[in-house]
C-alpha positions as CSV (number, residue, x, y, z in Angstrom):
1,X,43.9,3.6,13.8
2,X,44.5,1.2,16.8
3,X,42.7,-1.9,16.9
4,X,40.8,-3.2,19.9
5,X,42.4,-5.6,22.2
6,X,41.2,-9.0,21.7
7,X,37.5,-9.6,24.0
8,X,37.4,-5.7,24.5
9,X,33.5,-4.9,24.7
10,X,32.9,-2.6,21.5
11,X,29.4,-1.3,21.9
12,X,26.6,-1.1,24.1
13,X,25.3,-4.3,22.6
14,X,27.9,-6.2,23.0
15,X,28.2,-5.5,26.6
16,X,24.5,-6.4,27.1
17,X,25.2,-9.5,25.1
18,X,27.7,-10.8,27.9
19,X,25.6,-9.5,30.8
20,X,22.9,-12.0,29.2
21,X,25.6,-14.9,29.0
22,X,26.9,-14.1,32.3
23,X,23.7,-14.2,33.8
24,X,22.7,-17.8,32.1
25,X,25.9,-19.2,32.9
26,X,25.3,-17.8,36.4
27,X,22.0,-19.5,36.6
28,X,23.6,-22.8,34.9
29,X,26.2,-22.9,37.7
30,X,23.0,-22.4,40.6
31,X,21.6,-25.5,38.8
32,X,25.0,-27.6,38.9
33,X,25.5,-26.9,42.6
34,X,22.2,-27.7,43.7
35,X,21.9,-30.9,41.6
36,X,25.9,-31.6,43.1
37,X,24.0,-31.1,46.7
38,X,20.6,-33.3,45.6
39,X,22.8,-36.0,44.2
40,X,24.6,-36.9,47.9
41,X,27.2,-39.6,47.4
42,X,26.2,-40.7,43.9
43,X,28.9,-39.7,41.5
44,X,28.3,-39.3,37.8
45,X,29.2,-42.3,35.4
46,X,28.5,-45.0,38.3
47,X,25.8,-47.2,38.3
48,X,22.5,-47.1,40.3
49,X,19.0,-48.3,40.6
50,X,16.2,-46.4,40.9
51,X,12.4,-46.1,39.9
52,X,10.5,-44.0,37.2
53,X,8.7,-41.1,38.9
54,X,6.9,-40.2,35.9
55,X,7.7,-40.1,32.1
56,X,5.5,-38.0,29.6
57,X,5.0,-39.6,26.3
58,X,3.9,-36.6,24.0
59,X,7.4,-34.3,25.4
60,X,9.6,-38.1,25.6
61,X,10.9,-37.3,28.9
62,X,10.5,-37.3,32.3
63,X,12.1,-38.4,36.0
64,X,13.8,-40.9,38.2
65,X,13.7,-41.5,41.7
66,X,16.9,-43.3,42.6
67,X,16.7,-45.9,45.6
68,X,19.0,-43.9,47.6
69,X,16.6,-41.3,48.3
70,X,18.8,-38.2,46.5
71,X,17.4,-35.8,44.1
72,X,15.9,-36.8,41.3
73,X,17.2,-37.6,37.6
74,X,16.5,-35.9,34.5
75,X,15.4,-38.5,31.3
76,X,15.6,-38.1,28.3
77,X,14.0,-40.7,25.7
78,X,17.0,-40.9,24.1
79,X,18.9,-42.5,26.5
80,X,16.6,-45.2,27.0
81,X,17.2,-49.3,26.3
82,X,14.6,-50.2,24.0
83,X,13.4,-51.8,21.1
84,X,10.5,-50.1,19.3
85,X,9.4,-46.3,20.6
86,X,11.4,-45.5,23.9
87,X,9.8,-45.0,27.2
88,X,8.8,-45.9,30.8
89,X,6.4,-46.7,33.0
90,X,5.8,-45.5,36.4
91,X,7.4,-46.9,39.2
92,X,9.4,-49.0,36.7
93,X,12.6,-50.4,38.0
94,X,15.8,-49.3,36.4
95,X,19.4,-48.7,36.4
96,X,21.6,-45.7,35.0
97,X,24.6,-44.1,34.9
98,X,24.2,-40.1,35.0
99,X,25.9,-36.7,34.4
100,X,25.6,-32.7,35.9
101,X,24.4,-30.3,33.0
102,X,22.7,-27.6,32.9
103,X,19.4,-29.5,33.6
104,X,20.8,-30.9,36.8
105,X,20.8,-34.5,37.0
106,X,20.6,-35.9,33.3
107,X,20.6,-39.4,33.0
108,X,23.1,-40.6,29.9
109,X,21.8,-44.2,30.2
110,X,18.9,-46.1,31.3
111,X,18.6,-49.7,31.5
112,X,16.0,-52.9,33.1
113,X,17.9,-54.4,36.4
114,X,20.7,-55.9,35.3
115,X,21.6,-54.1,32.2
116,X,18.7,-55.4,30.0
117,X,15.9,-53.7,28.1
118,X,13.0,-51.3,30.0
119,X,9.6,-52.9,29.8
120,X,8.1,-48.8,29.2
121,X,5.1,-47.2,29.4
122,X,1.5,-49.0,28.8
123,X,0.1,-46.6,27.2
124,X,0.6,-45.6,24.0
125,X,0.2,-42.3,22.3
126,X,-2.9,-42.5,19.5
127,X,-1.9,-40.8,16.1
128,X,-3.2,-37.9,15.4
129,X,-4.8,-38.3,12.0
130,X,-7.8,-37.3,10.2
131,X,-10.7,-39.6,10.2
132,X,-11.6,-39.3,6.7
133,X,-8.2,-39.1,5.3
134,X,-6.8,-42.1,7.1
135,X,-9.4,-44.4,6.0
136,X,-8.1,-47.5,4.3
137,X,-10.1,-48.7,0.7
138,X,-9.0,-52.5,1.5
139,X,-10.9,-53.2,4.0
140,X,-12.8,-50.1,5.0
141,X,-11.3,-49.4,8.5
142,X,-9.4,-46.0,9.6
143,X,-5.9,-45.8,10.9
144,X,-4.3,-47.0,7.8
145,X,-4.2,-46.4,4.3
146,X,-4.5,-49.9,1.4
147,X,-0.8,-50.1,1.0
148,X,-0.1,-51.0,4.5
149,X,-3.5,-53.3,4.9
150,X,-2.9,-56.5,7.5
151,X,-5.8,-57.8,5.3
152,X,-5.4,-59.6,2.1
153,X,-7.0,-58.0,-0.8
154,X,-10.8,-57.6,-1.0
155,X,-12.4,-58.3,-4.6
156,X,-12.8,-54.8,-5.8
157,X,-16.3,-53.0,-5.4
158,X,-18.6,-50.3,-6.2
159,X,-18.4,-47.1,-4.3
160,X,-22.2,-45.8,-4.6
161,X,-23.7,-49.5,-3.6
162,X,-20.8,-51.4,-2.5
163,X,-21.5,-54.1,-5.1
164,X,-18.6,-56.4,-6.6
165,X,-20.3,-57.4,-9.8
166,X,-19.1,-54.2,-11.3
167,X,-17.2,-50.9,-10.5
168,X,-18.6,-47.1,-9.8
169,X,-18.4,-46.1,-13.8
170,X,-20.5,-49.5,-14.6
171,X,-23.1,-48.7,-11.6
172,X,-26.9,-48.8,-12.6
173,X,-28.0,-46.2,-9.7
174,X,-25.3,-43.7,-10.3
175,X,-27.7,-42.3,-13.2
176,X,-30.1,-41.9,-10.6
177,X,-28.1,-40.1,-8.1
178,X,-27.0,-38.1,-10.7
179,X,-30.5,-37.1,-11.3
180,X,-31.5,-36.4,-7.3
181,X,-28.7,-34.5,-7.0
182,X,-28.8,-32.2,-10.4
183,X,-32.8,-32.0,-10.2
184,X,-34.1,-31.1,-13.5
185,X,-30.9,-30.3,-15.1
186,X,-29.7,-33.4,-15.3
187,X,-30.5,-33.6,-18.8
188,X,-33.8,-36.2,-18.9
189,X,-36.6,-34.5,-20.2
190,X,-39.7,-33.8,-18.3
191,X,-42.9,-36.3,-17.8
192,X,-45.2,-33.5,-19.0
193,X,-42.9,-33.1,-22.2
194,X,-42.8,-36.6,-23.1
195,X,-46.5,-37.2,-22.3
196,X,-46.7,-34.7,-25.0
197,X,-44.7,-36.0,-27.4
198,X,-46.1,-39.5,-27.0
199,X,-49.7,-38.4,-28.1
200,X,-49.6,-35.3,-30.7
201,X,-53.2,-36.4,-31.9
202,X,-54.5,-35.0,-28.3
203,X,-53.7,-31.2,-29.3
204,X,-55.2,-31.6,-32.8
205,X,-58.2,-32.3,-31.1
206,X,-58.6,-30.4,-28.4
207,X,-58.0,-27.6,-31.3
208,X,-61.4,-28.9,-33.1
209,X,-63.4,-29.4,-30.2
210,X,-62.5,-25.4,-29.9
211,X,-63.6,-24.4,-33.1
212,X,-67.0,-26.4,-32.9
């Protein structure tokens, strides 16, 4: 049996497997051109200067809007100068070197004016974290847990009344929240019970007072 020629299409599938390529690498070469038309005279791996248009902290990346007034630049987080988490603010001045790819204009570096670090955003993104579980046993606040603590150790205290003269096994009131919570099977007897026990003379004699 002959063997197919090498990049012969061999079924159905595979021929709708390179229509699909074809058409993205179709749409990827729509992209290039128009990003090669938005760009004007800048040419990729030169310098420029530009501003931040916008740059979305939760998806780390946004836009530039170079000085020249050409299309704008694609950035990533990544390609950011900075210390700590990377990003920009708007209308923060910059300088960066770019590339064409398939999402146009992609910047593949982005520095301050004159090569040093970006200043980024002012805001910061807020953690997502559960209010209960977050809560640090140091010092009571939430955000952190006691291990990482900018307070020095507390003296240790109790739980159910926040003394430090003793710890939550030791407390004097946790036998009576034991006892609100449980209700009557918490294992004390009853006032009427004890009341009894304390006087057994009383049922002798309401017994004789009966038989009179």
């Amino acid at each position: 049996m002959a063997e197919a020629p090498e990049g012969a299409v061999g079924s159905e599938g595979d021929g709708a497997s390179e229509t699909l390529t074809a058409a993205e690498q179709e749409r990827a070469d729509e992209v290039r051109a128009a990003a090669v038309k938005a760009a004007g005279d800048q040419l990729p791996g030169e310098l420029y200067r530009g501003k931040c248009k916008w740059f979305s902290l939760a998806k780390c990346y946004g836009f530039l809007t170079p000085d020249d007034g050409s299309g704008d630049v694609f950035v990533h987080q990544r390609v950011i100068k900075m210390v700590g988490y990377r990003s920009l603010d708007t209308n923060e001045e910059v300088e960066y070197k770019f590339q064409f790819s398939e999402k146009g204009r992609e910047a593949t570096t982005v520095t301050g004016v004159d090569g040093g670090d970006c200043k980024g955003s002012k805001r910061r993104l807020r953690p997502k974290y559960r209010r209960t579980a977050n809560r640090c046993f140091n010092c009571g606040n939430s955000g952190h847990h006691a291990k990482d603590c900018p307070e020095p150790p507390l003296p240790k205290r109790c739980y159910a009344c926040h003394a430090e003269d003793h710890l939550w096994a030791d407390c004097p009131n946790k036998a009576s929240q034991g006892n609100s919570s449980n209700g009557s099977g918490s294992g004390e007897e009853s006032p009427k019970t004890t009341a009894e026990e304390a006087s057994p003379s009383s049922k002798a004699e309401e017994d004789g007072e009966g038989k009179t």
